[in-house]
N, C-alpha and C positions, 0 to 999 in steps of 0.2 A: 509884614507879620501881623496878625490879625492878634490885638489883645482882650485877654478876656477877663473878666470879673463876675465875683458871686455875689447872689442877690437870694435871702429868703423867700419863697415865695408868698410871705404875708410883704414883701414890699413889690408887687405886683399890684396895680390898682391899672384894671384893664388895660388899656394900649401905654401904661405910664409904668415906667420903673425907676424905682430912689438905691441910690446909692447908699452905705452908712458914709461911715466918719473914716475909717480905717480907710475903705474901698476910692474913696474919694480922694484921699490924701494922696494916694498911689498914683491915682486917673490924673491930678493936678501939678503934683509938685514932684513925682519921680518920672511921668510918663509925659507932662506938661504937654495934654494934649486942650483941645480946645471947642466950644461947641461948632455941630456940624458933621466932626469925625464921627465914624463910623468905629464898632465895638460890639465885642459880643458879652453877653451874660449868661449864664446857668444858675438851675434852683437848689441845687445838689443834688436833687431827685431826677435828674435824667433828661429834665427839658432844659433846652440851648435856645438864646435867641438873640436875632441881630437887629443893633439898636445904633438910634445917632442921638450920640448927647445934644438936651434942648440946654442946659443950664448948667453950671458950676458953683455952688455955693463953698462958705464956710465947712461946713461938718456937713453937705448932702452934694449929690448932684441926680440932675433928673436924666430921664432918656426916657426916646419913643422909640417904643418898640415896631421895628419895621415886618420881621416875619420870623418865623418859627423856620430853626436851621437844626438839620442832624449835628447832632458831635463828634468831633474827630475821629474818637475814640467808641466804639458803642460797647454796650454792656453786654458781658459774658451771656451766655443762656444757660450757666452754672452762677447758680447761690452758695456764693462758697465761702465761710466764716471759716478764718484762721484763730486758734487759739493756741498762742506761742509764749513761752516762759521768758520771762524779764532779764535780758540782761546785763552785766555792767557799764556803768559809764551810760554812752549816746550811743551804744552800739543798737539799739533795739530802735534808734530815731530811723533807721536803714530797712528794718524791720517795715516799719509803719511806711515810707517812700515807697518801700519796693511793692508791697501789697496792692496798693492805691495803685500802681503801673503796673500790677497783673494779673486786677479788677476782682479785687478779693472783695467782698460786700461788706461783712465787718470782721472786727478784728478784737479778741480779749487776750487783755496782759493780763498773763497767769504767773501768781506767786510760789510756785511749787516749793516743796522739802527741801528740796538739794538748790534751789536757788542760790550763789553764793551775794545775794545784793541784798544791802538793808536800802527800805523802801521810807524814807520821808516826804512829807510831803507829798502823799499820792495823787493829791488831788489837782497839785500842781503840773504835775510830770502828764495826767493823762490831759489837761488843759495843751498842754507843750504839747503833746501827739497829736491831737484834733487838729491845731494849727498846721503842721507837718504835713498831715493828711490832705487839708483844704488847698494848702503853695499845690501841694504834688497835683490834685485835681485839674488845679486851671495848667498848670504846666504840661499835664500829658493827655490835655484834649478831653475829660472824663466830663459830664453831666452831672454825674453823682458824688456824694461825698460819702468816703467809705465810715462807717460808722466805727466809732470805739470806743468798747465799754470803762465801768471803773475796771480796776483791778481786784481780781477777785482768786480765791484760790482752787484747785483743780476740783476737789470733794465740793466748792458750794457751784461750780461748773455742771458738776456731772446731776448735783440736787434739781438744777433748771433744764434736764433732759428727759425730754420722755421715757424715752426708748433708743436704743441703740446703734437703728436701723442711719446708715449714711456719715457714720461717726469713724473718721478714721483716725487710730491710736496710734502716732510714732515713735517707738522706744527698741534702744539699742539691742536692747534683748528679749528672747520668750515670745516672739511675733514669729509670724508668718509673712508670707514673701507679698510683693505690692498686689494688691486684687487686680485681675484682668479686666474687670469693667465691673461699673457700680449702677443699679438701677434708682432714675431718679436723679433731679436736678437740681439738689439740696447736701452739700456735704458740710461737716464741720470737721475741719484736718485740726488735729492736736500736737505742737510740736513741747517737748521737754528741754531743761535743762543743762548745758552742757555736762552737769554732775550725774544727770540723768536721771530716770522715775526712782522714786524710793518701792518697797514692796507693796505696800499697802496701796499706794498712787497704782500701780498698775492688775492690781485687785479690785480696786473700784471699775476701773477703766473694763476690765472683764464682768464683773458682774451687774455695771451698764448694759454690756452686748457690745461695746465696741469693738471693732476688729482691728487688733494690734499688728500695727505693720512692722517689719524690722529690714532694712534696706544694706547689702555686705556690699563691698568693694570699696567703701571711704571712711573715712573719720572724719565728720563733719561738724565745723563749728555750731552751737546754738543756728546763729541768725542765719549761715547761710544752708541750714537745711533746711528752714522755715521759707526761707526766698525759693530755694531752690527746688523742694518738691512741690511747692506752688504754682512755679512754672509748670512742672511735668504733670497737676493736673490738669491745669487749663487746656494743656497739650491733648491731655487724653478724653476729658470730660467735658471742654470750655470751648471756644473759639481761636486759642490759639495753635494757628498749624501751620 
């Protein structure tokens, strides 16, 4: 089993790659490998490369990088940002795993109306998801690391959009049926609250231009409609088939 570890690309210094402190401790004292072996790293941004540890330190370890290797995993040819409502407990930690393994690019927790979670600590919790996100990377083969913003709520969402065009709106009601194809390789899927959009939430969502989808045949938790019409775009839009 080939292990792999992440490296900034500011600790790229030509054919030499540094470990941190975190990365290292893993490489020495959980994986207690040694120099010599052979290892792969990623910058999160897409490049993979395989390397043979020279050195072991305290808080570093060094590696020479031998050659530039594809990733297990490659990137969709859909950009596809998931913005999905927060919620309780670590249910949404499933959220952030699942995404990152069905090459969602970034990802915003949305504070909506009908959220029933109080949010402390936000800045804690999206700390906790980045983490989340980074295991899940090296675990399913990814180059990249999916991006996640703060938490912000749908009206200051919808303030950071242009325009409407690629914006799809998921709410239980007052939508129309899934689109049969989307032009353009750019989506941001919006998923709601199990409580669901308040009025005003799905008024702004229209007078964006978004196109409100409403999907019959299930009752679907929060997280797993967010997982699961993710999948069905990748399906339709993305690389997965």
């Amino acid at each position: 089993m080939t292990r792999r570890f992440y490296i900034p690309e500011t600790n790229i210094d030509g054919r030499e790659v540094t470990l941190d402190e975190s990365e290292t401790r893993h490489l020495r004292d959980v994986l207690r490998m040694e120099p010599g072996e052979e290892v792969r790293v990623f910058d999160g941004a897409g490049a993979e490369y395989s390397c043979a540890i020279r050195a072991i330190e305290k808080r570093s370890a060094r590696l020479r990088i031998l050659t530039r290797v594809e990733p297990a995993a490659p990137e969709s040819p859909l950009d596809l940002t998931v913005a999905a409502a927060i919620t309780k407990g670590d249910r949404f930690d499933l959220v952030v795993q699942k995404s990152v393994e069905l090459g969602v690019r970034r990802l915003i927790p949305l504070l909506a109306a009908r959220c029933d979670v109080k949010i402390k600590d936000g800045g804690k919790r999206v700390e906790r998801w980045r983490k989340i996100a980074l295991e899940s990377s090296k675990q399913c083969g990814r180059a990249y690391v999916m991006k996640i913003d703060e938490i912000r709520s749908p009206s200051a969402l919808f303030e950071q959009i242009d325009d409407g065009r690629g914006i799809l709106f998921f709410s239980e009601r007052d939508g129309a049926g899934f689109p049969a194809e989307r032009a353009g390789a750019q989506i941001i899927a919006i998923f709601g609250p199990e409580g669901g959009w308040d009025d005003a939430e799905l008024e702004l969502a229209r007078e964006t231009g978004a196109t409100v989808v409403t999907l019959g045949g299930r009752i679907l938790r929060a997280e797993t409609a967010a997982i699961g019409i993710t999948a069905i775009l990748q399906h339709r839009l993305g690389d997965l088939r």
